[in-house]
C-alpha positions in Angstrom: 22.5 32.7 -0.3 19.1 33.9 0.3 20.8 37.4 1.6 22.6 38.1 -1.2 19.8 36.6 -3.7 17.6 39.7 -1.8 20.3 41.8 -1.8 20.6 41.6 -5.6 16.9 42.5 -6.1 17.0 45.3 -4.1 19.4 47.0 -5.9 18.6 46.2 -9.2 15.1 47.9 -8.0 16.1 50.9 -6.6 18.7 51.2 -10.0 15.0 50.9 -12.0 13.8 53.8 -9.5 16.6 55.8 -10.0 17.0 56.0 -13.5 14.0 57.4 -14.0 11.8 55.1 -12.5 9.0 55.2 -9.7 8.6 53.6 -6.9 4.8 53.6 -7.6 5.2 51.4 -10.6 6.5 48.3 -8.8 4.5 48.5 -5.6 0.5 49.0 -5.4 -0.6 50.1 -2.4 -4.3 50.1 -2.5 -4.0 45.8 -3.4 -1.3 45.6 -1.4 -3.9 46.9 1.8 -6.4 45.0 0.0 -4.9 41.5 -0.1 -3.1 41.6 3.6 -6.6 43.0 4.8 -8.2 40.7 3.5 -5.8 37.3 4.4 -5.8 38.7 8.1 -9.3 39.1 8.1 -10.4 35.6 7.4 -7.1 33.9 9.8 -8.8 36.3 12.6 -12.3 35.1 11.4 -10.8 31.5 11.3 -9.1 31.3 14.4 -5.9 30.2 13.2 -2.3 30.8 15.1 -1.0 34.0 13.4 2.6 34.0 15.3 2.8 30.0 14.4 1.8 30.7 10.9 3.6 33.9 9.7 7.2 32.2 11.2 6.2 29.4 9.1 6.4 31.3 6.0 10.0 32.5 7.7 10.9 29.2 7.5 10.6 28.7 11.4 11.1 24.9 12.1 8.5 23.0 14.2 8.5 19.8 16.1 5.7 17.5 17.5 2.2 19.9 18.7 3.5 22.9 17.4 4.2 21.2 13.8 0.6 19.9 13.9 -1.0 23.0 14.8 0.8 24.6 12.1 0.2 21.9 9.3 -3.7 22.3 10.6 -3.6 25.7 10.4 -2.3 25.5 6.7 -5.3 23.1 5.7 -7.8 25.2 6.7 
């Protein structure tokens, strides 16, 4: 469902493009840059588990240590 949930935005945004639309009035590149510059910058400064973390957001599933780290990782 997620798939065809996307799917569905997708096209209903490039149909706003199309019709007269631009692209540059749904996505902002300078705060785009800005806020994944600045949430790498402090997990680098942080220390925490990038790879662990960003397949969390996936929805990765974890069991025992690697569930902790993640969960710790989270908290911080």
């Amino acid at each position: 469902m997620r798939i065809v949930g996307l799917l569905i935005v997708m096209v209903l945004v490039m149909m706003g493009v199309t019709n007269g639309g631009d692209l540059s009035h749904i996505v902002d590149v300078p705060s785009l840059i800005i806020v994944a510059g600045v949430t790498l910058g402090l997990c680098l400064q942080g220390g925490l588990p990038l790879g662990m973390v960003a397949k969390s957001l996936f929805g990765a599933e974890y069991q025992g240590a690697e569930l902790r780290a993640v969960i710790q990782a989270w908290q911080h």
